[in-house]
Kinemage of the C-alpha trace (Angstrom):
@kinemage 1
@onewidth
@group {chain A} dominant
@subgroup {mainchain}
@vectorlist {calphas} color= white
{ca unk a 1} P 8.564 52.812 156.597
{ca unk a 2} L 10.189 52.899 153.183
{ca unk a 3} L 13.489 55.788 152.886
{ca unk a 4} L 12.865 56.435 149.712
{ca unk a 5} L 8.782 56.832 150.472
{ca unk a 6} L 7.625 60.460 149.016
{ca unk a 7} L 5.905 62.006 152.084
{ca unk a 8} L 3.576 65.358 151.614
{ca unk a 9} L 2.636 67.697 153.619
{ca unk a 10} L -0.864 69.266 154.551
{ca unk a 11} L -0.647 72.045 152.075
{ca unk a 12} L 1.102 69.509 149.072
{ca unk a 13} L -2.290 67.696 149.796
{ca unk a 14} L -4.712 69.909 149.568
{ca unk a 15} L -2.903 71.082 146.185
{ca unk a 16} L -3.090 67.303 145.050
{ca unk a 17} L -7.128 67.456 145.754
{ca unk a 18} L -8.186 70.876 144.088
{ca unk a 19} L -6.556 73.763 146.633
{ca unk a 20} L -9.229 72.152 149.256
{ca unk a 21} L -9.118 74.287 152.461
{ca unk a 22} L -8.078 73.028 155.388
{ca unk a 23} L -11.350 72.470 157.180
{ca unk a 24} L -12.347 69.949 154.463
{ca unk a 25} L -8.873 67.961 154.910
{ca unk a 26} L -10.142 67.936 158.589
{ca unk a 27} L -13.183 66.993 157.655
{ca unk a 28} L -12.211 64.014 155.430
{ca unk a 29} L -9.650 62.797 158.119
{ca unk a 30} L -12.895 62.650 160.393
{ca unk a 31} L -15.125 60.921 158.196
{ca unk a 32} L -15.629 56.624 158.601
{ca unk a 33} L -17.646 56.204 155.314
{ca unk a 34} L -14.163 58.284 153.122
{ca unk a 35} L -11.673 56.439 155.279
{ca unk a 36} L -9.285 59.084 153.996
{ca unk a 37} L -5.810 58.335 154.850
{ca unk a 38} L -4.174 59.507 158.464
{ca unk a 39} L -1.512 61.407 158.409
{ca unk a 40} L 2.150 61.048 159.880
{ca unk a 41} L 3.052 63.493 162.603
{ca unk a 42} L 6.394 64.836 162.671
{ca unk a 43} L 7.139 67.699 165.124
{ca unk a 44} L 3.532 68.753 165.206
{ca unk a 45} L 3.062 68.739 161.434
{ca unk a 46} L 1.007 66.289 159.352
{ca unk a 47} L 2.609 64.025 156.377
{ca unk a 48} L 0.787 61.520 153.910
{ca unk a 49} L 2.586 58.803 152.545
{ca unk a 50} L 2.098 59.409 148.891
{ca unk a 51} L 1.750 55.518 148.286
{ca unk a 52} L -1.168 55.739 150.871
{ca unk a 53} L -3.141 58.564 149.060
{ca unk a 54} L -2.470 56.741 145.574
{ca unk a 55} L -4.299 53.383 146.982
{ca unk a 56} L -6.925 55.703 148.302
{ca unk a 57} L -7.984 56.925 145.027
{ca unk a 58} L -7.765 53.681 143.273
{ca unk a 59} L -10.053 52.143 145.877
{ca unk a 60} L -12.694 55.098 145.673
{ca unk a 61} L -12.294 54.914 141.665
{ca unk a 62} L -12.952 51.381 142.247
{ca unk a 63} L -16.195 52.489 144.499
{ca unk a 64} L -17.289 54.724 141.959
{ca unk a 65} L -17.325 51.954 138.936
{ca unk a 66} L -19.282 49.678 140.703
């Protein structure tokens, strides 16, 4: 893994995606067909690789258009 990668947490995520609750974040993580990016756990508490989430959106934008 990069140093300098920006990591978020749970909460920074949901933010990033509307104020989602945390069910739905569960819910996404569960989900095949969203193939919503897995988190990094640290001491019991979840991180996202903010490089991971930005490919994420591209490639459902990319979904979307087509």
């Amino acid at each position: 893994m990069n140093p300098n990668e920006v990591m978020l947490t749970a909460k920074q995520v949901r933010t990033r995606y509307g104020n989602v609750s945390d069910m739905a974040l569960w819910r996404w993580l569960r989900d095949e067909r969203l193939a919503f990016p897995q988190p990094i756990i640290i001491n019991n508490r979840r991180y996202w690789k903010l490089s991971d989430l930005a490919q994420w959106e591209i490639a459902r934008a990319a979904e979307r258009a087509a």
